[in-house]
N, C-alpha and C positions, 0 to 999 in steps of 0.2 A: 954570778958568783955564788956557790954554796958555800953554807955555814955548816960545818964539821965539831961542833964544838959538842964535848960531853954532856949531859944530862946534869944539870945542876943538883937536881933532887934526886939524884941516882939509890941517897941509901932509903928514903922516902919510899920511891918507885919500887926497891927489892925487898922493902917489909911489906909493903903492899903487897905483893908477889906472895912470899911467904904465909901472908895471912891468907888470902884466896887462897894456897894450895891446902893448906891446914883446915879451913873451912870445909872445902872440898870432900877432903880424905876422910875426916868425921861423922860428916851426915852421909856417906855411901857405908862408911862401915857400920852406921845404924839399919842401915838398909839390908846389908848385905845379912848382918843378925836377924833381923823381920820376916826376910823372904828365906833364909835358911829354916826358921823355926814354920812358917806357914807351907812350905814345901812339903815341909815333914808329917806334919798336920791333915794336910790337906789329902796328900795319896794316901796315910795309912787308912784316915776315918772315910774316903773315898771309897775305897778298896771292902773295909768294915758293911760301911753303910750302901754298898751298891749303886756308888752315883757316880756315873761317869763323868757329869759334870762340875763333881768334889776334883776329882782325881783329873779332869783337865785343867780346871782353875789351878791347882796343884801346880800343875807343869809348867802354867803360865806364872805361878810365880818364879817357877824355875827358870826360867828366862832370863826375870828381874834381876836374878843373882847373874847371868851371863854380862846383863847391860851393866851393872854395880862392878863390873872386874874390868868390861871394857873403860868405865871411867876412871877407875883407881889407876890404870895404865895410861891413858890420855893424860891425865892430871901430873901423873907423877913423870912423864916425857915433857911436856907442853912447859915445863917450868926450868929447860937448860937452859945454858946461858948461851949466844948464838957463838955459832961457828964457824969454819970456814965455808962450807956447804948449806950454813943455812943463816944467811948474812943477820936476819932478823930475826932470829930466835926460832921458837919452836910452839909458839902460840896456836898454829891452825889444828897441830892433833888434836887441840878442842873442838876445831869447826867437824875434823873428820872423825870425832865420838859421837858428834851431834850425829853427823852422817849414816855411820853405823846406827845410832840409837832410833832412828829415821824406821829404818829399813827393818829394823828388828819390828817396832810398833807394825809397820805394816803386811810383816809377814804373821804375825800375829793375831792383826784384825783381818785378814784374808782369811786365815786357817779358822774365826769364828764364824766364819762369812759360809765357808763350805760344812760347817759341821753341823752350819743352822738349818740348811740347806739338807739336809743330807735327814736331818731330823723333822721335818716340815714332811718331806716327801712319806716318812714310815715312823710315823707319832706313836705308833704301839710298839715301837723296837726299846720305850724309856720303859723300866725297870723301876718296879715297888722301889721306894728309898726309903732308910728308916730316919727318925725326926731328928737323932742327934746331928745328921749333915747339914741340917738347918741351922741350928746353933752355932755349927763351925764356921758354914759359911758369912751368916753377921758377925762374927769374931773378927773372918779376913776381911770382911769388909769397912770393919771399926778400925781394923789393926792400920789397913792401907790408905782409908782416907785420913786419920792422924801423921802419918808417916809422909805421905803428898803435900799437908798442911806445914811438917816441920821442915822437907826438906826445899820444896818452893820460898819459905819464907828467908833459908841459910843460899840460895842461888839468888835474891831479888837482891840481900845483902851483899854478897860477894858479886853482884852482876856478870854471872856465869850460865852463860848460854848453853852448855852444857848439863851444866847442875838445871839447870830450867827443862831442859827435854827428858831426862830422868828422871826428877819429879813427878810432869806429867807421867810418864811412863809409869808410875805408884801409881798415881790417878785412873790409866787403862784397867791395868789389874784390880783395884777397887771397883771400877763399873762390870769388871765380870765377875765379881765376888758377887754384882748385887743381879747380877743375870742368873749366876746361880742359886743364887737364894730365891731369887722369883719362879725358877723353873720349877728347885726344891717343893714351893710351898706350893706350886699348880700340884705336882706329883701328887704329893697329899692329899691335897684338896680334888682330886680326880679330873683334873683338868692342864694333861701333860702338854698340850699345844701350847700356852702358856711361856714354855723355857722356848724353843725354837723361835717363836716370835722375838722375845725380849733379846737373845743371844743375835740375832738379825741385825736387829736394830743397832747394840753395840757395837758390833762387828763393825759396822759402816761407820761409826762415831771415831772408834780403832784406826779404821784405815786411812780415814779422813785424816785421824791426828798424825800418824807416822808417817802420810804423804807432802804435809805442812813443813813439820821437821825437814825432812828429807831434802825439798824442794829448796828449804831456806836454808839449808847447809850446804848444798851443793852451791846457789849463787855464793856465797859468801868464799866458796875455795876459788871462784870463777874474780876474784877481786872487785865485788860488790862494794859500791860506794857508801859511807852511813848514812844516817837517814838525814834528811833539810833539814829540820831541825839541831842537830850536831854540828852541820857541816856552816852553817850559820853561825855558828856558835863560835867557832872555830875561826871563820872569820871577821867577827866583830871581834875574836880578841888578837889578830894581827892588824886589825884597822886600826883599834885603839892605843898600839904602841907608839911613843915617841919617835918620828923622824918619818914613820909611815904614812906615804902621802896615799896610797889606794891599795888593791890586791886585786888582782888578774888570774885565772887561770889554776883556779883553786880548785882540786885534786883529792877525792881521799880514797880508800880502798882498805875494808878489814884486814887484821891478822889474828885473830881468835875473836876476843871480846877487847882487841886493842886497836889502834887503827894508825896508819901511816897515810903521814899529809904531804902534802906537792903544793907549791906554793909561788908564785912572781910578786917579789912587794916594790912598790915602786916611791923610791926615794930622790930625796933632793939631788941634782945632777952637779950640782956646784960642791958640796962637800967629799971629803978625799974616799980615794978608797977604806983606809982604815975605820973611819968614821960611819962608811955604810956597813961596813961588813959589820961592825958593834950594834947599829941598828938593827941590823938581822939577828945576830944570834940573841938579843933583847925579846925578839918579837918569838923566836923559836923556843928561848926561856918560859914564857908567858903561855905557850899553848900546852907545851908539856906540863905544867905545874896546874893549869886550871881542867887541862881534859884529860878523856883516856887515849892519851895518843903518845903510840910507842917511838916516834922519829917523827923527824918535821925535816922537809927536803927543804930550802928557800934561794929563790932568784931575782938578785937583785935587777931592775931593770930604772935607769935614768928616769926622774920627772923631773919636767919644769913648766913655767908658768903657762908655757903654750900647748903644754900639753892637755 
């Protein structure tokens, strides 16, 4: 038998909603303000100061602003209400923002991967840079690790897997802020091999991170189950309901940063139908209310003493 019965804490569950998207949309629009003004920054005093590695940091923050629009769009779809076509809402555009946000880091830390590359091989092709690119670049680097710190700390809050890979994503752009400031001060300091090294090394830190992403947003669209820990969770609190004599065949599988359960609980075989089915929707009350789980499937299945 399934239990169909509405969400008890339905207006609960949609101010919760509401507050995630609102969180959400705030801290990308501080972002999107950060990386507009360090864009700007970055190629004109780039451009000024003769550092190509001003004016690629630049670009890369320019990106930031690409991935800050891809969320603002995720965020602002991911929050309908479901519909015919999509029985359980529209939670996963967050798996597939992570996704996208995935693939961006990593064509990003590729592209520092070849230019470190490409600078290793002909170390005299770096260009005198004058000192104020130094200055700029610890700016972006101050600007981006602050902005990493504020926006990680509003995604741990709102436990948004999306806002979490975005974050990071400040965080990439801060380690090339400080790949450029270390190249900058080689330049300086007559010692240009210095940046190609360091941009090397981030590079692979880069790709490393946007193939992480990537990897854990694709399983998660693949109906990746949550973690032991949850899923445990989950069913000590269907064991613990009244009339529940065990649980069999317990099921979960994401939908963004929500999850949907699959469930058999096994109750008294002597009591009527009506009486089980109120056990059920009890036990399905109880999950929704204590986790983050968007629907609870449940199958009643006969116990008795010999069993």
């Amino acid at each position: 038998m399934l239990s169909q019965e509405p969400v008890v804490d339905a207006d609960d569950a949609q101010h919760s909603a509401r507050i995630r998207a609102a969180a959400a949309s705030r801290s990308t629009w501080v972002s999107v303000g950060v990386n507009l003004l360090l864009t700007a920054a970055q190629v004109l005093v780039g451009i000024f100061a003769r550092s190509q590695g001003l004016i690629a940091d630049g670009l890369h923050s320019f990106s930031d602003l690409v991935a800050d629009f891809v969320v603002l769009f995720a965020n602002h779809h991911s929050q309908k209400e479901a519909d015919a076509d999509h029985a359980y809402g529209h939670q996963r555009f967050e798996t597939a923002a992570s996704l996208a946000l995935g693939a961006l880091l990593l064509a990003v830390g590729l592209g520092m991967l070849w230019s470190a590359v490409l600078k290793l091989r002909d170390p005299h092709s770096i260009a005198t840079v004058h000192v104020v690119a130094l200055w700029v670049a610890g700016g972006a680097l101050l600007a981006k690790e602050l902005l990493f710190r504020y926006m990680l700390a509003v995604a741990k809050r709102v436990k948004s897997s999306m806002l979490v890979a975005n974050a990071w994503h400040a965080r990439s752009d801060a380690a090339s802020s400080l790949v450029v400031g270390v190249g900058i001060f080689g330049n300086l300091a007559g010692l240009p091999i210095l940046d190609p090294i360091a941009a090397l090394i981030v590079g692979l830190m880069v790709t490393r991170m946007g193939w992480s992403f990537g990897w854990d947003a694709l399983h998660d669209l693949m109906d990746r189950a949550a973690d032991s820990n949850e899923t445990e969770a989950i069913r000590a609190t269907l064991s613990d309901t009244p009339g529940v004599r065990g649980v069999h065949d317990l099921r979960t599988r994401k939908m963004g940063d929500m999850i949907i359960v699959d469930a058999h609980l096994e109750i008294d075989a002597g009591i009527s139908v009506q009486a089980s089915h109120a056990v059920a929707v009890e036990a399905r009350r109880r999950v929704l209310e204590r986790h983050r789980v968007l629907n609870v499937m449940t199958h009643v299945d006969p116990w008795t003493a010999a069993s």
